[in-house]
FIKOLZA-1660 file (N, C-alpha, C; in steps of 0.1 Angstrom, whole numbers, plus 5000, padded with zeros to 4 digits):
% residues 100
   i   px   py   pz ch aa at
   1 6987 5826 8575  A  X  N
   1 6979 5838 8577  A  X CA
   1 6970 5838 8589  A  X  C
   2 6964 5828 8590  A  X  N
   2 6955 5823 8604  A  X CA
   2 6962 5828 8612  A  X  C
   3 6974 5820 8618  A  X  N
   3 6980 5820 8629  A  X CA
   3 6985 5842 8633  A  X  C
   4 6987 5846 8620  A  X  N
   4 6992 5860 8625  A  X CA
   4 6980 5863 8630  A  X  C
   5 6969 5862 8625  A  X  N
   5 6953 5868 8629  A  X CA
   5 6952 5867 8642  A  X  C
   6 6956 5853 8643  A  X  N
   6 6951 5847 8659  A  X CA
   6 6962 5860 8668  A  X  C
   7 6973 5855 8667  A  X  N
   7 6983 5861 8674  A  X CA
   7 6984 5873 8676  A  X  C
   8 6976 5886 8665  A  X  N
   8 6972 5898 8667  A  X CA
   8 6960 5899 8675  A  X  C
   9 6949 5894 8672  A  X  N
   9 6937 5894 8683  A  X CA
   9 6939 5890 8696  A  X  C
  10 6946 5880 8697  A  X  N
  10 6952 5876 8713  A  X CA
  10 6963 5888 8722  A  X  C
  11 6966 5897 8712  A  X  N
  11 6977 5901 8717  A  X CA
  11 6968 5920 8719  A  X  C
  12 6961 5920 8708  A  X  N
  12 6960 5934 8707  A  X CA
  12 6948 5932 8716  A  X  C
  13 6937 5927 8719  A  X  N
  13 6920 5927 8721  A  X CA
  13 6922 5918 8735  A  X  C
  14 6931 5911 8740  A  X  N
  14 6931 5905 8751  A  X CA
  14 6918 5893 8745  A  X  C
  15 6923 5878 8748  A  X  N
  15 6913 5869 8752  A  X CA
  15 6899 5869 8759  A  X  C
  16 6901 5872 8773  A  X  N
  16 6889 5874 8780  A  X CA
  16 6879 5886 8774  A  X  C
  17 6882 5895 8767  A  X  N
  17 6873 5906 8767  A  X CA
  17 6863 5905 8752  A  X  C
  18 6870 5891 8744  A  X  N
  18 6858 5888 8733  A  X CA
  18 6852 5880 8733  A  X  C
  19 6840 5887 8728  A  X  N
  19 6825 5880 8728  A  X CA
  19 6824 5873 8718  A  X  C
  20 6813 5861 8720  A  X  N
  20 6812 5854 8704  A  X CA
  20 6810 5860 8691  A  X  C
  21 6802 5873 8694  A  X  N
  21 6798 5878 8684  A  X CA
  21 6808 5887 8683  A  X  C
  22 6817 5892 8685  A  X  N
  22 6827 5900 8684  A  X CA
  22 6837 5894 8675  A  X  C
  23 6843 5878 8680  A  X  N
  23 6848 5871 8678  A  X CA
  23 6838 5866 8660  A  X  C
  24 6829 5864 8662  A  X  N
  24 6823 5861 8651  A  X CA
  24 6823 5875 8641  A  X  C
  25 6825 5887 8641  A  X  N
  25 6823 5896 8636  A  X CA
  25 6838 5897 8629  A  X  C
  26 6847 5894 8636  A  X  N
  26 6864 5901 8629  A  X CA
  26 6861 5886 8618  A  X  C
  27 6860 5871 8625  A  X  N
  27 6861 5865 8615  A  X CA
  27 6855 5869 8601  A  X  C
  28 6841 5871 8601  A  X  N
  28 6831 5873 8591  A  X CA
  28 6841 5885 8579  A  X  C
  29 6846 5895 8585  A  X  N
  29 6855 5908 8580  A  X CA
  29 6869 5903 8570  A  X  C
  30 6874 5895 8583  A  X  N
  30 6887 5887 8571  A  X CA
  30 6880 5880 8561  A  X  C
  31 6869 5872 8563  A  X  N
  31 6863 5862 8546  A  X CA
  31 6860 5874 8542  A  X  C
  32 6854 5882 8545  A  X  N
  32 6847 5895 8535  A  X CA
  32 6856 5896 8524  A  X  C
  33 6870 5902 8531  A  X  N
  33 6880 5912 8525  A  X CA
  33 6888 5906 8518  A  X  C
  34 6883 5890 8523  A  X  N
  34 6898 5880 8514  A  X CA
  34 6908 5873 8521  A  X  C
  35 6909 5879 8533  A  X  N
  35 6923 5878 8539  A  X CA
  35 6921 5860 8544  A  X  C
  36 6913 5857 8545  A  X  N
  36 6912 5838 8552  A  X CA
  36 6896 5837 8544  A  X  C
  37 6897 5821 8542  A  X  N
  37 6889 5815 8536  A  X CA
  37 6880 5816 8548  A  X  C
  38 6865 5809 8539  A  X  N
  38 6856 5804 8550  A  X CA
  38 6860 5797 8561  A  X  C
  39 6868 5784 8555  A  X  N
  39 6869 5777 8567  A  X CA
  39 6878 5776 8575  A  X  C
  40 6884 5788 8572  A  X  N
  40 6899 5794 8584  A  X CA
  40 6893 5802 8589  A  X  C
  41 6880 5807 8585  A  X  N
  41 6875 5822 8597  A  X CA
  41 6869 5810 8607  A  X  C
  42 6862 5796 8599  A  X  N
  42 6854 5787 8614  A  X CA
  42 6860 5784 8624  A  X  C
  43 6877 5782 8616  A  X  N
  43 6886 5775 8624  A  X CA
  43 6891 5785 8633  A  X  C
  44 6893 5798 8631  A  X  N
  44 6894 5809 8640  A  X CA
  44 6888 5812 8648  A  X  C
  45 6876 5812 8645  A  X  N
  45 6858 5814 8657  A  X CA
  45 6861 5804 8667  A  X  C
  46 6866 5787 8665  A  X  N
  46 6859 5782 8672  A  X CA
  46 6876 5779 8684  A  X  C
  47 6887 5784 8679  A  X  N
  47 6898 5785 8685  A  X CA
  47 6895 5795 8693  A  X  C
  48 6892 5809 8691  A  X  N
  48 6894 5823 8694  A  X CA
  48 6881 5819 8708  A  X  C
  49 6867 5813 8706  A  X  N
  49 6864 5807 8715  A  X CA
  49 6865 5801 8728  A  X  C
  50 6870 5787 8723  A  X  N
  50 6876 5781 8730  A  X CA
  50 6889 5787 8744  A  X  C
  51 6902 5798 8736  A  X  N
  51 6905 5803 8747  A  X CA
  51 6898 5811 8751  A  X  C
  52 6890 5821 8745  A  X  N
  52 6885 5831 8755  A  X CA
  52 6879 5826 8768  A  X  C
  53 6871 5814 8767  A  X  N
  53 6865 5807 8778  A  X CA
  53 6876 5803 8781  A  X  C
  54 6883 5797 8780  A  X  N
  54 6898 5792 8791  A  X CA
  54 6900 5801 8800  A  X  C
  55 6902 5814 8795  A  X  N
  55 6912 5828 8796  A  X CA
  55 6898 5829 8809  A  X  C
  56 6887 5833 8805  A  X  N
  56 6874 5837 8816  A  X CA
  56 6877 5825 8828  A  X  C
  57 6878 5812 8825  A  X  N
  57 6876 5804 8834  A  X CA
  57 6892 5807 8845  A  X  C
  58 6901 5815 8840  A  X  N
  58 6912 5813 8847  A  X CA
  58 6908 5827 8858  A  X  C
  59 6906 5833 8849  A  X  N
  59 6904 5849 8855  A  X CA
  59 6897 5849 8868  A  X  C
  60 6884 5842 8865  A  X  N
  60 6875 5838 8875  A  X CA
  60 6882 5830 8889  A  X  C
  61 6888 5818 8888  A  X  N
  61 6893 5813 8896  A  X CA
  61 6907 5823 8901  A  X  C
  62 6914 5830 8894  A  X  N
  62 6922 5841 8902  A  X CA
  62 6917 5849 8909  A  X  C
  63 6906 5853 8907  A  X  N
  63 6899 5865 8915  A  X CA
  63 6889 5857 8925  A  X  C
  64 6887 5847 8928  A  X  N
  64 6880 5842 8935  A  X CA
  64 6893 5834 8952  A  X  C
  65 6905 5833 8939  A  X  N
  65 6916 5830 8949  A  X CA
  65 6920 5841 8958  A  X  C
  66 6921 5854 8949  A  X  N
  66 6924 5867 8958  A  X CA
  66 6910 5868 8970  A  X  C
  67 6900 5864 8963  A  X  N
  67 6888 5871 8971  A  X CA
  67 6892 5866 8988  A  X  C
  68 6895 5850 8986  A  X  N
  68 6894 5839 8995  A  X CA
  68 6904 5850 9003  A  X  C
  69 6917 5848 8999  A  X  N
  69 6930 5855 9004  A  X CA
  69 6929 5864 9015  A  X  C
  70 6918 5875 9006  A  X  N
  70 6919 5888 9009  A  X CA
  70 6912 5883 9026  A  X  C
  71 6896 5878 9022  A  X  N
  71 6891 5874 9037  A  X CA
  71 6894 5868 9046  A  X  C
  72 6903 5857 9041  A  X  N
  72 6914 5854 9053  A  X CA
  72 6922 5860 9060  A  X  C
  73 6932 5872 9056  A  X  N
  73 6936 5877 9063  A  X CA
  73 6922 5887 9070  A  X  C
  74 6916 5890 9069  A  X  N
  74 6908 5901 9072  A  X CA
  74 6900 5894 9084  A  X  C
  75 6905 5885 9086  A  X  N
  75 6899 5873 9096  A  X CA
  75 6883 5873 9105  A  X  C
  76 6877 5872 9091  A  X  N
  76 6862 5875 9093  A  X CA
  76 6857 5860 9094  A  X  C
  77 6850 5858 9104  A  X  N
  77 6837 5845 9096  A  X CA
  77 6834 5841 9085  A  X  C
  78 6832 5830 9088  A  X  N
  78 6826 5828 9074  A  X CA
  78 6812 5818 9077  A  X  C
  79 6803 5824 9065  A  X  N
  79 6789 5817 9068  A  X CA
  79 6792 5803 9072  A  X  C
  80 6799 5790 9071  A  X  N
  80 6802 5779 9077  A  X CA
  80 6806 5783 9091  A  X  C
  81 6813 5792 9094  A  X  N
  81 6816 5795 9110  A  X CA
  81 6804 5797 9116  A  X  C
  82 6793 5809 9114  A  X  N
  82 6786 5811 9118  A  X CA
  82 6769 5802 9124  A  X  C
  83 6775 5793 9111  A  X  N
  83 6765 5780 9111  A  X CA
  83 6771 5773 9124  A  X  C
  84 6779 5771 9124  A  X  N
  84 6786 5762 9134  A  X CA
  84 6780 5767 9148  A  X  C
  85 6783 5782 9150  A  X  N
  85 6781 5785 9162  A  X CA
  85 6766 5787 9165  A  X  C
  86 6762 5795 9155  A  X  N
  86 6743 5790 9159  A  X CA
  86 6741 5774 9163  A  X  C
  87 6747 5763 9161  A  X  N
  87 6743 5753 9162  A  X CA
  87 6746 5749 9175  A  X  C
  88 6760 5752 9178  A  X  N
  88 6768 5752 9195  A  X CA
  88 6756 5757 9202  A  X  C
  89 6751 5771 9198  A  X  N
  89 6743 5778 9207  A  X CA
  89 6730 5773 9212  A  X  C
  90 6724 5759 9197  A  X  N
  90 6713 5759 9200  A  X CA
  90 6717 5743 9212  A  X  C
  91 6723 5736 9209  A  X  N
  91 6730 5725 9221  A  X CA
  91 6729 5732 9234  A  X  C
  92 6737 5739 9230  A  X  N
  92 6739 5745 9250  A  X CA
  92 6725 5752 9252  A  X  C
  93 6717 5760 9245  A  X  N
  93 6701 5760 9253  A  X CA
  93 6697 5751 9254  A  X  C
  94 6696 5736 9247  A  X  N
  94 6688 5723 9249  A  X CA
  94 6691 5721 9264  A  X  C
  95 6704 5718 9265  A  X  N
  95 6715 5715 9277  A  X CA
  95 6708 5724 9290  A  X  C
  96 6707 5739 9287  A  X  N
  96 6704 5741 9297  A  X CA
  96 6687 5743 9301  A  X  C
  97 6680 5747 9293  A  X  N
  97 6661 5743 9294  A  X CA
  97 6661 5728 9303  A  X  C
  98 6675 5716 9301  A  X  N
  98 6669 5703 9304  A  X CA
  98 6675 5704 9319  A  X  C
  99 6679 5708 9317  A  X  N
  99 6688 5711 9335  A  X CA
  99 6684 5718 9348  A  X  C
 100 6672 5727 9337  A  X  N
 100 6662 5736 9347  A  X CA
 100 6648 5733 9351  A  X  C
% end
């Protein structure tokens, strides 16, 4: 019975988009109504948990992979570039104040 719960909430509600208390609220409904014991709704909470933070931690790193992507092609600076070159810049005025 567990496993169909799981398998409908993962399927119907998407992983990433429940919250603990969300996730704690469907369990609390199945002990209410009967359908899983107490300690199949814990064992649900702390599963249904568990991937939802997986699922967030992937998402995050996908969208952070596109972000990279996208600015690479877009072939902008990046604050390490820009550091670099203020730094060039401040050399070559040393270089030249000492030369004058």
């Amino acid at each position: 019975m567990i496993d169909l719960v799981k398998k409908t909430l993962l399927t119907g509600v998407g992983v990433v988009a429940l919250t603990k208390e969300k996730i704690e609220e469907l369990a609390k409904d199945f002990v209410e109504k009967g359908k899983m014991s107490e300690e199949e709704g814990k064992v649900l909470v702390d599963d249904l948990l568990a991937r939802s933070d997986e699922s967030r931690k992937e998402l995050q790193k996908q969208v952070e992979d596109m972000v990279i992507t996208v600015l690479d092609k877009m072939d902008l600076a990046r604050k390490s570039d820009v550091a670099a070159l203020k730094s060039e810049i401040e050399e070559l005025r040393e270089k030249l104040d000492k030369e004058q």
